[in-house]
N, C-alpha and C positions, 0 to 999 in steps of 0.2 A: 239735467239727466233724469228722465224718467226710470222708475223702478219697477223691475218685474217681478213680482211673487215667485217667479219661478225656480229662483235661486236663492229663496230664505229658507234656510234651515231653522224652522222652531224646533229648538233642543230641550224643551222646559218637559215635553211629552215623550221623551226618549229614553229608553233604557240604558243601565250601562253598556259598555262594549260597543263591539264595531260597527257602525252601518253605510249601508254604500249607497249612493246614486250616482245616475248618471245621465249625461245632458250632452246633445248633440247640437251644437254648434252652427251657425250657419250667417250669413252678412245681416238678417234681423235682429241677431246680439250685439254688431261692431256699430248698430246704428244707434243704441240707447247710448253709447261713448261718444257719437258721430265722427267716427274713426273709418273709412271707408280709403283704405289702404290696397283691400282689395278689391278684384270684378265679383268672384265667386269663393265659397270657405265652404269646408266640408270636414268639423273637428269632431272628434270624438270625446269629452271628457270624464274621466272616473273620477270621483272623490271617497276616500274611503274617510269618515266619521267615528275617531273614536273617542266615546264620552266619559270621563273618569270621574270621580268623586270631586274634586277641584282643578279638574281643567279638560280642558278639550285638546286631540292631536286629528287636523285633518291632512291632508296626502290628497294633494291633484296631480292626476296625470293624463297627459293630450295626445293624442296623436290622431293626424289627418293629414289634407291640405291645404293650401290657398291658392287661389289663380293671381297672379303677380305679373307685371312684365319686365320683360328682363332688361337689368342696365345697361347692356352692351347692344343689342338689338332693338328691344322696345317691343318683343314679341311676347304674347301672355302665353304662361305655362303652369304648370300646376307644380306649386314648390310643396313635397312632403315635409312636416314640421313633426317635431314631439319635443317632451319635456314632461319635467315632472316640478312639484313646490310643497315644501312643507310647511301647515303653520302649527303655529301653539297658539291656544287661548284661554287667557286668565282671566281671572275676574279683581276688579280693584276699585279704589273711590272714582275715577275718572276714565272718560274712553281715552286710548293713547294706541294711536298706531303707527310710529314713531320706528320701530324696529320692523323691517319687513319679515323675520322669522316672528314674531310676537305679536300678538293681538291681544289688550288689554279692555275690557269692557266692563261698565259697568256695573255692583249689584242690583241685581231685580231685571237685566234684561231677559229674554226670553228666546229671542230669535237672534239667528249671526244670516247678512247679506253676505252671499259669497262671491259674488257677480265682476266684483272690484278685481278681485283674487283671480278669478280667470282668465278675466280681458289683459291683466300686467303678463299672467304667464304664458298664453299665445303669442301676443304682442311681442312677449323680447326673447321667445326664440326661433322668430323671424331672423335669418342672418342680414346683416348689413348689407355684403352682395349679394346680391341674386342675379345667376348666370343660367341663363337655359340648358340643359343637361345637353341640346344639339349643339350647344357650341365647343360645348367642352370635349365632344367627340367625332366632331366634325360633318354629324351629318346634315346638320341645318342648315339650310340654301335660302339665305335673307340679301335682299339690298343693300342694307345696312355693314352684313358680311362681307360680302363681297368687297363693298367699298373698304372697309377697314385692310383688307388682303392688298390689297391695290397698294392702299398707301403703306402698309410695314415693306412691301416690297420694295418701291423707291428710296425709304431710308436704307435697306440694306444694300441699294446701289449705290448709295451716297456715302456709305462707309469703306466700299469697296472703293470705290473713287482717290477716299483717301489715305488708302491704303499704299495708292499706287503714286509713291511719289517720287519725284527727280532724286538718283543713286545720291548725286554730291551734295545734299541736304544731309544723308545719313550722318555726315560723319558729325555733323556740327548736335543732332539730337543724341549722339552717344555722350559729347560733352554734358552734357543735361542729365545721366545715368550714371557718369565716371564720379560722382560727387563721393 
């Protein structure tokens, strides 16, 4: 994994209090992960930086999209995402980042990569399914739809089928209920 300056906070030059940046996102970040999950990203992220006397509090928060295809169709759509993540950081004899709320670093460093931080928080508030917003309201006209329509149809004739059965069965499935 190559490193991009773009995302190191040297904090050694920083006043106390709050500082913000912000970094706009796009599939040449998911590539230093080689994470290529999606066709196209278009994220927005804030980080508010606050520096204290012995620790740091920073605050990431995302919101954009992704172009994704969807598991049902196989058709790419752009899935809106957001979230937010907070860390703490201290300073101790060892780096140990062990705790995902907690980031412990060494004395004498100077700069925190935050790069790590963002790609986790994008990443997992991608939902597990992803359903195109056309299907969920019927208006998307796909092959793949269609066919699915087709076949829930037949199962519902196959249920009706056995729905429909000879009267002189009934009585012997009521034995089966009279328990």
């Amino acid at each position: 994994m190559s490193k991009s300056k773009e995302y190191v906070i040297p904090f050694v030059g920083l006043k106390l209090g709050k500082h913000k940046f912000e970094y706009q996102i796009d599939n040449a970040f998911f590539e230093i992960f080689d994470y290529n999950e999606f066709q196209n990203s278009d994220i927005r992220v804030n980080v508010v930086f606050d520096k204290k006397s012995n620790l740091f509090e920073i605050d990431f928060k995302h919101k954009g999209t992704v172009n994704v295809p969807c598991d049902l169709t196989g058709e790419d759509f752009d899935l809106p995402i957001k979230g937010k993540l907070k860390l703490i950081v201290r300073f101790g004899d060892t780096f140990n980042n062990d705790n995902e709320e907690l980031l412990i670093l060494p004395h004498g460093e100077f700069e925190i990569d935050i790069a790590q931080y963002i790609y986790e928080m994008i990443v997992l508030s991608i939902p597990q399914r992803r359903v195109h917003p056309g299907v969920k309201d019927g208006s998307l006209k796909t092959e793949a739809l269609t066919k699915l329509k087709e076949l829930a149809i037949e199962e519902k004739k196959k249920e009706e089928k056995e729905e429909n059965t000879d009267p002189r069965w009934d009585k012997l499935k009521d034995l089966l209920t009279d328990k």
